[in-house]
C-alpha positions as CSV (number, residue, x, y, z in Angstrom):
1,X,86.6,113.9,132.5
2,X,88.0,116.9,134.0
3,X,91.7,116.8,136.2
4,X,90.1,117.9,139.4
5,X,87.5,114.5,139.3
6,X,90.6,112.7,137.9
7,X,92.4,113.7,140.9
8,X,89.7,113.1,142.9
9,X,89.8,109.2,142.0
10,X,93.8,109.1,142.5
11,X,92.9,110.8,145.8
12,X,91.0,107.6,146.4
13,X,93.9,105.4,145.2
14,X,96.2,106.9,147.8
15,X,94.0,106.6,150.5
16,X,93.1,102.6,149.6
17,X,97.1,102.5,149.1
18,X,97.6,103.7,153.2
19,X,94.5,101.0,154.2
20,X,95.4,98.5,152.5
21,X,99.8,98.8,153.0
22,X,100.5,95.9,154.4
23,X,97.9,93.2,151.9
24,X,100.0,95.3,149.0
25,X,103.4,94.8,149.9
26,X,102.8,91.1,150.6
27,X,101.5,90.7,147.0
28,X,104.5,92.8,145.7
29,X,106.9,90.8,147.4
30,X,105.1,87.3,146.2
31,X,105.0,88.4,142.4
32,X,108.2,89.9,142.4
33,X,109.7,86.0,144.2
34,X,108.2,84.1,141.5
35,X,108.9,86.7,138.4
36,X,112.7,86.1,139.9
37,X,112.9,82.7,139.4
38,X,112.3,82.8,135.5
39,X,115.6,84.7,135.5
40,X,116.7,81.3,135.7
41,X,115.8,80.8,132.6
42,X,116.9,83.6,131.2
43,X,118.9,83.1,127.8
44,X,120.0,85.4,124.8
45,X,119.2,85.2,120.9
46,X,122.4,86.0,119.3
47,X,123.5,87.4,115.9
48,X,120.9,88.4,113.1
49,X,119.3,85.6,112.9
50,X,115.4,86.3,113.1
51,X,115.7,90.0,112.4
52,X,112.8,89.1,110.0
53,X,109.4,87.4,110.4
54,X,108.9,83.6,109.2
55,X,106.2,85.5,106.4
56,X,108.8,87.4,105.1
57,X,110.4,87.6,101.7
58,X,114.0,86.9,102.9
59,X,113.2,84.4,105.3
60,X,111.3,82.3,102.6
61,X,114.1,82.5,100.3
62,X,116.7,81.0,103.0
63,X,114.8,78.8,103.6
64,X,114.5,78.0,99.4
65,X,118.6,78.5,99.5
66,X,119.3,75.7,102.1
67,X,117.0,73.3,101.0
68,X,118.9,73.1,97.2
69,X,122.5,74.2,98.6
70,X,122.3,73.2,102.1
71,X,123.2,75.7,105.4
72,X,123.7,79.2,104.4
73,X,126.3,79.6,106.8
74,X,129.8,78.0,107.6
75,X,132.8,78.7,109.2
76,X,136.8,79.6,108.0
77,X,139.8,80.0,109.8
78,X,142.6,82.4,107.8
79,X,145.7,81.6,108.1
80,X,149.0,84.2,107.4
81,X,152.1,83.3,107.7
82,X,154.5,85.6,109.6
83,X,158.3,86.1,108.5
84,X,159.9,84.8,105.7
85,X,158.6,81.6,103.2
86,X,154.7,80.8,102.7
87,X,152.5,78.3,103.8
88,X,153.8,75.7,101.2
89,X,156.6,74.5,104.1
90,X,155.9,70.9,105.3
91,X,155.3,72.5,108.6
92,X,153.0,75.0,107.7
93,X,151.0,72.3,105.5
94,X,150.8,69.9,108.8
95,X,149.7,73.0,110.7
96,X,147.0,73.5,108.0
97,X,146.2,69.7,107.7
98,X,145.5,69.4,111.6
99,X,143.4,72.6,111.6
100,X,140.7,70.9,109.4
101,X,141.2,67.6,110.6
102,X,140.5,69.0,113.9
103,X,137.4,71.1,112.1
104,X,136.2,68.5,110.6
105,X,136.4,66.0,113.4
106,X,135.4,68.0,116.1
107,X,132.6,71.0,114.7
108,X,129.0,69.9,115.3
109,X,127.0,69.2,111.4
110,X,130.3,69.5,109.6
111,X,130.1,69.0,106.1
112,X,132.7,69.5,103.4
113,X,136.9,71.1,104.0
114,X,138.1,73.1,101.6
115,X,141.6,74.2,102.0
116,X,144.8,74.0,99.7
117,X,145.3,70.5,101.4
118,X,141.7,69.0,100.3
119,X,141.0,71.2,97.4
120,X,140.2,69.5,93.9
121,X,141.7,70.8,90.7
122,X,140.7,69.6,87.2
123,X,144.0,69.1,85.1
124,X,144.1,68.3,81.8
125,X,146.2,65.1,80.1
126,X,146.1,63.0,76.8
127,X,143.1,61.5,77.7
128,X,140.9,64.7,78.2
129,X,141.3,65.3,81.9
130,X,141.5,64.2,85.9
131,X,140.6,65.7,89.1
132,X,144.0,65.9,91.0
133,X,143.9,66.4,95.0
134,X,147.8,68.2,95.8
135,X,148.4,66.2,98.5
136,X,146.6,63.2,98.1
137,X,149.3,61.0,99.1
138,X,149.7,63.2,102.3
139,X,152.2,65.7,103.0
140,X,155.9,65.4,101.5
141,X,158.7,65.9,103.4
142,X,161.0,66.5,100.0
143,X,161.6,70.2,98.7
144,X,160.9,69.1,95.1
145,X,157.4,67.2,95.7
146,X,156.5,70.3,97.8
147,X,157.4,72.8,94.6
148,X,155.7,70.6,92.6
149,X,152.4,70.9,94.8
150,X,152.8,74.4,95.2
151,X,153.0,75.1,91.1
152,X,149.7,72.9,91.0
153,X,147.5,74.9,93.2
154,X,149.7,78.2,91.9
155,X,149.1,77.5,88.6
156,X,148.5,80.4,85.7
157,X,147.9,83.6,86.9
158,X,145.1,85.6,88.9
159,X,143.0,85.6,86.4
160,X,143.0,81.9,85.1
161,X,143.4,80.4,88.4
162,X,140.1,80.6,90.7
163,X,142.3,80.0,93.9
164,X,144.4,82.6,93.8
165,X,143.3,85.5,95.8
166,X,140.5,83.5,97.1
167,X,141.0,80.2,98.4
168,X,145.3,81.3,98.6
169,X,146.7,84.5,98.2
170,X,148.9,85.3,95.4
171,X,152.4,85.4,97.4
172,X,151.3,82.7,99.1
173,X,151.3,83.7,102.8
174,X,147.7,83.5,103.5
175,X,145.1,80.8,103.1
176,X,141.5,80.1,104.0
177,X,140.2,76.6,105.5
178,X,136.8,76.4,105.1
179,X,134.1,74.0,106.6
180,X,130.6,74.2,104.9
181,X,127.8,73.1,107.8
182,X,124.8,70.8,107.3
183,X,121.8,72.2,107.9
184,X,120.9,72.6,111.7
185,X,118.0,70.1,112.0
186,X,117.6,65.9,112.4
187,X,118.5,64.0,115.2
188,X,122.1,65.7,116.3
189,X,119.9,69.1,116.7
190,X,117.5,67.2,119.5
191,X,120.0,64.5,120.8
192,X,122.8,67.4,121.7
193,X,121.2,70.9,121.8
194,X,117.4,70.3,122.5
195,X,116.2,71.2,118.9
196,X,117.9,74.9,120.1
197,X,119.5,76.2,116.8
198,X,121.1,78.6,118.7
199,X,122.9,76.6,121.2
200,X,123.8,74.5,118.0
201,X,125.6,77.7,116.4
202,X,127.3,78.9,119.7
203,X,128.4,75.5,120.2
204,X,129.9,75.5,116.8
205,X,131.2,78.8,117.6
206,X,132.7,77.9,121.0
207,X,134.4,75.0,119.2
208,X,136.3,77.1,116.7
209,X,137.8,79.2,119.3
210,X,139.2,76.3,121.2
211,X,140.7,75.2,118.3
212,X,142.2,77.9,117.1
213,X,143.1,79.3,120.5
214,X,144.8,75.7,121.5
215,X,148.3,75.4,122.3
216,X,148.4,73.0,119.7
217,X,148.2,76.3,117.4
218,X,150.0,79.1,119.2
219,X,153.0,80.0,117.2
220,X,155.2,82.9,116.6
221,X,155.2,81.7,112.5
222,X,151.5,82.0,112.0
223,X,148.6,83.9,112.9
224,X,145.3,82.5,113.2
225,X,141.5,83.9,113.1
226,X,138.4,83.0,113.3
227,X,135.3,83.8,110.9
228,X,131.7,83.1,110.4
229,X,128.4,83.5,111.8
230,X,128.6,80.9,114.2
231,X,132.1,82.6,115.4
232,X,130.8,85.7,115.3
233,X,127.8,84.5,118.0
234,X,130.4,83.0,119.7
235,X,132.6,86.2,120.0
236,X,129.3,87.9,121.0
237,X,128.1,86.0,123.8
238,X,131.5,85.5,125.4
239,X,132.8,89.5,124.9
240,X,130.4,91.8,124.2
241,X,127.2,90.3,126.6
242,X,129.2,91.0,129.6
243,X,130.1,94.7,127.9
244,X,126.3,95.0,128.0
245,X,126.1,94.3,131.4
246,X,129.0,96.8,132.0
247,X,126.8,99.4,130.6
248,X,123.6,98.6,132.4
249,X,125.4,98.9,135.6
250,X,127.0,102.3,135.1
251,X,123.4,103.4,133.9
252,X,122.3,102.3,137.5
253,X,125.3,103.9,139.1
254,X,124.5,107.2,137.4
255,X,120.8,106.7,138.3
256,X,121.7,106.2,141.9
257,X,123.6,109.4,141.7
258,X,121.1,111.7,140.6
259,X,118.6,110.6,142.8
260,X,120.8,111.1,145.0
261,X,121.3,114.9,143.7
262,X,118.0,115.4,143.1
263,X,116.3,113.9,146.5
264,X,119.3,114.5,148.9
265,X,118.2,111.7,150.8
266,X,118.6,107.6,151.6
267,X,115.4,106.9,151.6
268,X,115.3,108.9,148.1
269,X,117.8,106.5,146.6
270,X,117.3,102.8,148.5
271,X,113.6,102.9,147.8
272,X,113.6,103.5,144.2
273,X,116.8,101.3,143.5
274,X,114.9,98.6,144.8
275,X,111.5,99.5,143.1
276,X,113.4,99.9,140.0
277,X,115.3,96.4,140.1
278,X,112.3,94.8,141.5
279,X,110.1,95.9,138.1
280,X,112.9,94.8,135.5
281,X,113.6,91.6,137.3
282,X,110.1,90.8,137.1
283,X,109.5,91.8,133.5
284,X,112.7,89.9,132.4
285,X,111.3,86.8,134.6
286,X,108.0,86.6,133.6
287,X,109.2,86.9,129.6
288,X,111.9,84.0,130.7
289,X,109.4,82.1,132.5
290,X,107.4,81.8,129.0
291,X,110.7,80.9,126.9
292,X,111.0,84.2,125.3
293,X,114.6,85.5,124.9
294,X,116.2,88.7,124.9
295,X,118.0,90.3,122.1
296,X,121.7,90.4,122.9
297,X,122.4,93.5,121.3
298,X,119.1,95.5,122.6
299,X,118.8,94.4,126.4
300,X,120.4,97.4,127.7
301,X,117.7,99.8,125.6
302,X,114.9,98.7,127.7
303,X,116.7,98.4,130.7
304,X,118.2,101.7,130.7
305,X,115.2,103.5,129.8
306,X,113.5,101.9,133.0
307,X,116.0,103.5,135.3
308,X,115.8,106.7,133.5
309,X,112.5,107.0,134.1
310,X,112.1,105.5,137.4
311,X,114.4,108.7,138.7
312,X,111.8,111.1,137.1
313,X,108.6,109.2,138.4
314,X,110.3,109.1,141.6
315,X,111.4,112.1,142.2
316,X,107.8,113.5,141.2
317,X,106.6,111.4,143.8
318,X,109.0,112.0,146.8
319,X,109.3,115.9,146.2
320,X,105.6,116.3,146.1
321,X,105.5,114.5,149.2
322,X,107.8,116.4,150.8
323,X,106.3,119.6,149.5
324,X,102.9,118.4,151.6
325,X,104.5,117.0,154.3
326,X,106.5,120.3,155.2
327,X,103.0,122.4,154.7
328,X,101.1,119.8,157.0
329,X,103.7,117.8,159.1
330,X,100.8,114.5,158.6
331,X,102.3,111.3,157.0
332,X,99.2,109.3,155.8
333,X,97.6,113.0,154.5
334,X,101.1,114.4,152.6
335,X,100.9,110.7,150.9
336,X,97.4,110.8,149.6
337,X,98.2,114.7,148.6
338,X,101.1,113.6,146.9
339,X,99.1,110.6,145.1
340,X,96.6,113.1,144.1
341,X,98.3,115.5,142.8
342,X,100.7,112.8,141.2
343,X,98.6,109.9,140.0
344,X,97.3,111.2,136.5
345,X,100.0,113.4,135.4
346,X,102.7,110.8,135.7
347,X,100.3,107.6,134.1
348,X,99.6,110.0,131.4
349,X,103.5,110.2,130.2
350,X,103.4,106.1,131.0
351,X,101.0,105.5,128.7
352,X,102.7,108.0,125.5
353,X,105.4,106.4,126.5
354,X,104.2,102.5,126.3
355,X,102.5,103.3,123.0
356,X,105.4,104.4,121.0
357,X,107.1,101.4,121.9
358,X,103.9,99.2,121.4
359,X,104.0,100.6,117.8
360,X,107.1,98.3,117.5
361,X,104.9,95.6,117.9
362,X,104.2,95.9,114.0
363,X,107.2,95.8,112.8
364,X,108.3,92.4,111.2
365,X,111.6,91.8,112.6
366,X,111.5,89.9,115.4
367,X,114.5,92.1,117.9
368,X,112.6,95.1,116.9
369,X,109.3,93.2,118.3
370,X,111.0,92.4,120.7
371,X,112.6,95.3,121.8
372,X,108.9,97.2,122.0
373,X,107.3,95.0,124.0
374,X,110.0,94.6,126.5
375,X,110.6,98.6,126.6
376,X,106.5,99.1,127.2
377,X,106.4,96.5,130.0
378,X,109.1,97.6,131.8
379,X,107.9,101.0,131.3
380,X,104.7,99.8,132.8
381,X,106.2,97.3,135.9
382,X,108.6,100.6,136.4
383,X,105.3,103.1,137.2
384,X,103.5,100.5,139.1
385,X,106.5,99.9,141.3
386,X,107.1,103.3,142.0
387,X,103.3,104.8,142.1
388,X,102.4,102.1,144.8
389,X,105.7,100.9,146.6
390,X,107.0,104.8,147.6
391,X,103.8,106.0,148.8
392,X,103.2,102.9,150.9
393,X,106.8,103.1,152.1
394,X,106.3,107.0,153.1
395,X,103.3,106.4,154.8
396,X,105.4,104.7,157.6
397,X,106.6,106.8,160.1
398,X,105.8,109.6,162.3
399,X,104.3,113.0,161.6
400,X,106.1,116.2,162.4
401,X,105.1,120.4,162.8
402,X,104.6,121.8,159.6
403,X,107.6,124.1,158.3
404,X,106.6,127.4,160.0
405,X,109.1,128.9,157.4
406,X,107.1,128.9,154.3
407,X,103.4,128.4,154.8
408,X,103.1,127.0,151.0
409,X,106.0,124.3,152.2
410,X,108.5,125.6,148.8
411,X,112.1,125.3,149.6
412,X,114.8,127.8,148.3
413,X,115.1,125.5,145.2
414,X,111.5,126.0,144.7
415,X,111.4,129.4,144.9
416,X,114.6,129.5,142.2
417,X,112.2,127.8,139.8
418,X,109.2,129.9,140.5
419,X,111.3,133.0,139.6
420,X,112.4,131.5,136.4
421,X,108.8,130.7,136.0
422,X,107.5,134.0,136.0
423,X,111.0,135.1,133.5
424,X,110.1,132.9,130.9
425,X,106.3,134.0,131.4
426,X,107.2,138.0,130.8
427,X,109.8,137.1,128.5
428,X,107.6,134.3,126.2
429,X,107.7,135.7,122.8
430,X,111.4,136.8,122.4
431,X,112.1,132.8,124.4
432,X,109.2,131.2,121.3
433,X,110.9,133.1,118.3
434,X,114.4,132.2,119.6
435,X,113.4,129.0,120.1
436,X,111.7,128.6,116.7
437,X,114.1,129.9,114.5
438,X,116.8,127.5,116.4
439,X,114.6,124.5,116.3
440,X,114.7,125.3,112.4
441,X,118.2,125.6,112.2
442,X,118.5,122.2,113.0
443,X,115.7,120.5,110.5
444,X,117.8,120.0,107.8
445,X,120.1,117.8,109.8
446,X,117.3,115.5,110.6
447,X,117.2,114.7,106.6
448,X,121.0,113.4,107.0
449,X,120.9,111.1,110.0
450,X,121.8,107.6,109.1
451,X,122.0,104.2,110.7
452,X,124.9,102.8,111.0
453,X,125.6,99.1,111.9
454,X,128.9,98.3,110.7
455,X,130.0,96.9,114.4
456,X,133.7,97.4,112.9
457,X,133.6,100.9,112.8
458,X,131.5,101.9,116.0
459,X,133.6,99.3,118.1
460,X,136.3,101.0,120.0
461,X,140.0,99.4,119.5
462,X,140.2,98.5,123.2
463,X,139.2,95.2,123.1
464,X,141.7,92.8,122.0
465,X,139.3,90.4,120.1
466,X,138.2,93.9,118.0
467,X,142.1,94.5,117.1
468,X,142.4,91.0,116.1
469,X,139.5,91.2,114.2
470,X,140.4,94.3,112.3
471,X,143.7,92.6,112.0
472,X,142.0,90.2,109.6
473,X,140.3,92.5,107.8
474,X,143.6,94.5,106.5
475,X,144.7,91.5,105.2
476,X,144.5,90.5,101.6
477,X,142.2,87.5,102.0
478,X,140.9,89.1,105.4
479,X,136.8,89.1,105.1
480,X,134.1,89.2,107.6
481,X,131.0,90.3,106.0
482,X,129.7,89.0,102.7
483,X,126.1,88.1,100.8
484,X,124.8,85.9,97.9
485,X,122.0,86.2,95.4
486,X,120.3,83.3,94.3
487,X,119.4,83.1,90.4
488,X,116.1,80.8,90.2
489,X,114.7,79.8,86.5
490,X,111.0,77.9,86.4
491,X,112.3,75.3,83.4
492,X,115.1,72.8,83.5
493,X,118.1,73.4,82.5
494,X,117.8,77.0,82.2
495,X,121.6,77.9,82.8
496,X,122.5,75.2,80.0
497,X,121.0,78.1,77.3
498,X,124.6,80.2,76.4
499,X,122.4,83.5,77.2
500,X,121.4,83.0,80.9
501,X,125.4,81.8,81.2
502,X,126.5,84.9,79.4
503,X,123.7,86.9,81.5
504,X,125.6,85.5,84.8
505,X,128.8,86.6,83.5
506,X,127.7,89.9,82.7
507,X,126.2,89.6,86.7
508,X,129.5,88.7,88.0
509,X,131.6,91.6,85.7
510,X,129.3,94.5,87.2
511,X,129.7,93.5,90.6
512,X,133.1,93.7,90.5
513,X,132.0,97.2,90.0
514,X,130.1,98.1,93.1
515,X,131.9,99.8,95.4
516,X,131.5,97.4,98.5
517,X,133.2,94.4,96.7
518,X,136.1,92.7,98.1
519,X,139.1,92.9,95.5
520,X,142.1,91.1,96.5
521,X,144.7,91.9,93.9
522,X,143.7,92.0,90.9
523,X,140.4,90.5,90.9
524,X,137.0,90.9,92.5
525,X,136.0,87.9,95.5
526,X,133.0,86.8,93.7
527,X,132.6,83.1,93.6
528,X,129.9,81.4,91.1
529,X,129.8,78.1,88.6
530,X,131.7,80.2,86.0
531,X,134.5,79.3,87.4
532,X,134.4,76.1,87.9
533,X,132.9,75.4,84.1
534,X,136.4,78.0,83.3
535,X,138.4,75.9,85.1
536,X,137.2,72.5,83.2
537,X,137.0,73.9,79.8
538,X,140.8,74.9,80.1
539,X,141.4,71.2,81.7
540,X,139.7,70.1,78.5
541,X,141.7,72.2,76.0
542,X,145.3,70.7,77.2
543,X,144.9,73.5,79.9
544,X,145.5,76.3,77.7
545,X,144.6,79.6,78.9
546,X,143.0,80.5,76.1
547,X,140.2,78.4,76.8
548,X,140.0,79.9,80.4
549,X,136.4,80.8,79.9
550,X,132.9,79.5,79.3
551,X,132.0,77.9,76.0
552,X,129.2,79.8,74.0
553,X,128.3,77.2,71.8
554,X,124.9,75.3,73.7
555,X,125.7,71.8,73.1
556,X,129.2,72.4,74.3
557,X,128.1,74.1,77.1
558,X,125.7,71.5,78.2
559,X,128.3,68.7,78.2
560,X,130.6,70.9,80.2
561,X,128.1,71.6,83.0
562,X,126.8,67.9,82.5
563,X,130.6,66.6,83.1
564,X,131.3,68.9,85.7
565,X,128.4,67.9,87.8
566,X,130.0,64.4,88.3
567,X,133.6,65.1,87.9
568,X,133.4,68.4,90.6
569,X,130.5,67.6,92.2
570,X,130.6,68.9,95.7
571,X,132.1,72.2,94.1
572,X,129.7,72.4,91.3
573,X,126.9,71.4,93.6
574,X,128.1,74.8,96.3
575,X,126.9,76.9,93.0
576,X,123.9,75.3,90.9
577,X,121.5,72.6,92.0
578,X,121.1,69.0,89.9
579,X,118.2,70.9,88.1
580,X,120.2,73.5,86.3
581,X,117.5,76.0,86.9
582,X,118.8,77.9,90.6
583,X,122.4,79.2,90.7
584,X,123.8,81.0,93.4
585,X,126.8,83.9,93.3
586,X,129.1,84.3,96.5
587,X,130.4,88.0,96.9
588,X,132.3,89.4,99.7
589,X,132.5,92.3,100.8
590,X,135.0,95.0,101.6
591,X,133.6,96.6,105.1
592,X,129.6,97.4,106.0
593,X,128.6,101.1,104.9
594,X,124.9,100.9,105.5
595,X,123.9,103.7,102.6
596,X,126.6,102.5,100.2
597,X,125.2,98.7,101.2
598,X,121.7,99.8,100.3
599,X,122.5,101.4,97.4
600,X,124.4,98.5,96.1
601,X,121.6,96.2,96.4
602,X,119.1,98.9,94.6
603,X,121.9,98.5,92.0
604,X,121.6,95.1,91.8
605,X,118.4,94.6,92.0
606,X,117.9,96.8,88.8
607,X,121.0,94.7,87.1
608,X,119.3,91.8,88.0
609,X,116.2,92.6,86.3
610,X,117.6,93.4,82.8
611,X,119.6,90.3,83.1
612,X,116.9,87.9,84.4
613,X,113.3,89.5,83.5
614,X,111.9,86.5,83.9
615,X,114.0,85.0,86.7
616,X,113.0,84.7,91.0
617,X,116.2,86.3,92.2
618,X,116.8,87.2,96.2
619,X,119.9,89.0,98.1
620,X,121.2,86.7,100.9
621,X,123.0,87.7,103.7
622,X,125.9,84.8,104.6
């Protein structure tokens, strides 16, 4: 089809656009009315949950990982204490005991507390062992009982002791509490949160910062903060949503402003401000209106794209109206012109436009999805709400003379870029060489761009939850992001065989090596069952530290993972299920470097393979 009969149909368009004004802005102002009201229902999806399809690989193994060790995420609150002494002061141990009490009491699917108050610690006595609790008969008031507490959960050294530098650090001025959460499903999911995991998590999330933001807790002796993914959300909805919306309105601030420059009118700003709200709004409705939420951390995308390019399709519009209107002086006849000479060129960038975003469509993580098809409707509502609402809304008023001082209607502006036109025309190949050889120049910087999501290091210090946050982080037991690989064996009983254990030690060793790997002091924050089976042998053996380490001989290691099962069951039951066949290693990490973090888990993965050929194993994140 050639351009002049394409034309010749949007000629049509414009002219069935003037008859038919009034019929059209009725149905425009009904759709856009009832698109509104789904904004009512408008909600965001927080976090990373969902960034991949229910097919996918990772998804399937979470799902595999909660159903033997239950919810893949829970929540901590780190505790440092400021000045002089530690945390093993009565009144820092009633400060910690209330914290969990209050965790525990009050956090939506709590499960199990772990802190230096609940903790369990095998000890060893002349009739093999017992599980001592350090405060079991509650918090003492007397210096000597408190020393004696604080050399039980202090015992040894770094490196026989799994607390220390984990669960306590080694000076004893900081300490985790941690609450592991039931899954999110039953009875308390539809009762309290309408089977919404989401609102579940915030919830949770919500929950921790009252607690930890109480008066109950503000003290000039101890710092407080808040971790996990429900926290995280949490953080997120209540901070960085309304920074979003910041952003969206400064993007419509600067779009007002160069329509403004660009049409140096108010009809060349009102119209499309309203035409542009009117096509989001309705897009963001309609997608509300059929329960489908927005990405938190990808609604402005969409959005500002929409106002970007309802200033070019507008100003296309308008100046080529103007440009008729001058040469003519008719409304209804500078309208249909201007639709005419409009109507193809602009659709055409629409639809290259709405197809690179539709392409996003195929790609199996579900913000991404998302993303695309909200980005190619908008794009879409944006060109029918300009196309059809600014030549309507031209058409109304009276005509004028034609501008007597340029027959062809160009303004001085015009004429500028009309010279330039015809410099770049005389001047092409010296402007196409210049502009190849700099275009080239730049190629091999398109081989080094990078993605980088680390939210630590692209958020600004402003803020004061981000100070806090990286307040945590320089501390020695300070953590925020961290992943686990689950170990899975067909047979029974497969980690009871002194070479799969001595395989998961090996595991453990090298990823102390890898260079995102939390070490606090002198040891790496990687949490499996070896410790745990280390921690009873030595309990076994008198609690010499010589025995700090896992038994090679097969029968004795299958009474030790048999005895710790029922003697530390809820820890042994965090790492390996009843089966003995699926393990599970904890590792934190140190910050988020995207290639470093990709090249870790290629490391891994390759680790993973000589140590478990015939092994399922799968990278986590927690």
């Amino acid at each position: 089809m050639q351009v002049s009969r394409l034309n010749q149909f949007f000629g049509k368009i414009g002219q069935a656009q003037i008859r038919f004004r009034w019929a059209i802005l009725a149905v425009f102002t009904i759709i856009t009315l009832i698109c509104c009201m789904g904004l009512t229902q408008f909600s965001f999806s927080l976090g990373d949950e969902g960034w991949f399809g229910g097919s996918d690989e990772i998804t399937i193994n979470k799902k595999k990982y909660e159903d033997v060790f239950g919810n893949l995420n829970g929540i901590g609150v780190l505790v440092i204490k400021q000045g002089d002494g530690d945390l093993f002061s009565e009144d820092m141990l009633k400060v910690i005991d209330r914290i969990g009490n209050r965790l525990r009491d009050e956090i939506p699917f709590a499960d199990r507390l772990t802190s230096i108050i609940e903790v369990d610690i095998p000890v060893g006595n002349e009739e093999g062992f017992e599980v001592k609790k350090p405060f079991k008969d509650g918090i003492p008031s007397d210096s000597a009982e408190l020393a004696k507490a604080r050399a039980l959960v202090m015992r040894g050294s770094e490196q026989t002791n799994a607390l220390i530098n984990s669960l306590v650090s080694d000076n004893g001025k900081e300490s985790w509490i941690f609450l592991s959460l039931l899954p999110f499903e039953g009875k308390t999911l539809d009762e309290q949160f309408n089977g919404d995991k989401d609102k579940a998590t915030l919830a949770i999330g919500y929950k921790l910062m009252e607690i930890i933001e109480s008066e109950e807790f503000q003290s000039s002796g101890y710092k407080l903060y808040g971790s996990g993914v429900p926290y995280e959300d949490a953080k997120e909805e209540r901070y960085d949503v309304p920074e979003y919306g910041k952003c969206v309105m400064l993007g419509f601030v600067v779009m007002l402003i160069f329509l403004a420059l660009f049409l140096r009118n108010i009809f060349g700003v009102i119209v499309p401000a309203f035409a542009t709200l009117g096509a989001i709004a309705s897009v963001l409705g309609a997608m509300s209106f059929f329960g489908i939420k927005a990405d938190s951390t990808l609604i402005s995308l969409p959005i500002v794209l929409g106002m970007a390019l309802a200033v070019g399709y507008s100003v296309h519009y308008i100046n080529m109206f103007k440009l008729f209107f001058r040469r003519t002086g008719k409304r209804k006849d500078s309208v249909v012109m201007c639709v005419e000479e409009c109507g193809w060129s602009v659709l055409f960038t629409v639809i290259t436009t709405m197809a690179s975003f539709v392409s996003f469509l195929f790609v199996d993580m579900k913000p991404l999805s998302w993303m695309g098809k909200t980005a190619a409707l908008i794009v879409f509502a944006i060109y029918i709400y300009v196309s059809v609402l600014i030549p309507i809304l031209l058409s109304f008023g009276k005509d004028s003379a034609p501008d007597t001082a340029n027959e062809m209607g160009a303004t001085k502006l015009d004429m500028h870029f009309s010279r330039w036109a015809g410099f770049v025309q005389k001047k092409r190949w010296p402007i196409i060489i210049t502009s190849i050889l700099v275009l080239a120049a730049f190629i091999p910087g398109i081989f080094k761009i990078t993605a980088r999501v680390d939210y630590d290091a692209v958020s600004g210090e402003k803020m004061p939850y981000v100070q806090k946050q990286k307040e945590m982080l320089a501390a020695k037991l300070g953590n925020r992001y961290s992943y686990s690989v689950m170990i899975q064996f067909d047979e029974e009983g497969a980690f009871k065989d002194p070479q799969n254990m001595n395989a998961l030690l090996d595991f453990e060793k090298f990823l102390g090596t890898l260079s995102l790997t939390k070490w606090s002091g002198g040891k790496a924050r990687v949490s499996s069952v070896t410790s745990i089976l280390k921690e009873m042998n030595s309990a076994l053996n008198e609690g010499k530290e010589e025995f700090y380490k896992v038994p090679e001989d097969d029968y004795v290691l299958a009474q030790l993972m048999e005895l710790s099962s029922i003697e530390m069951r809820e820890d042994f039951n965090d790492f390996m299920d009843e089966d003995f066949k699926i393990t599970t290693v904890n590792i934190d990490m140190s910050r988020y470097a995207t290639e470093e973090a990709r090249d870790n888990v290629a490391a891994i993965q390759t680790k993973l393979s000589k140590l478990f050929p015939k092994a399922h194993v799968a990278c986590l994140a927690t």
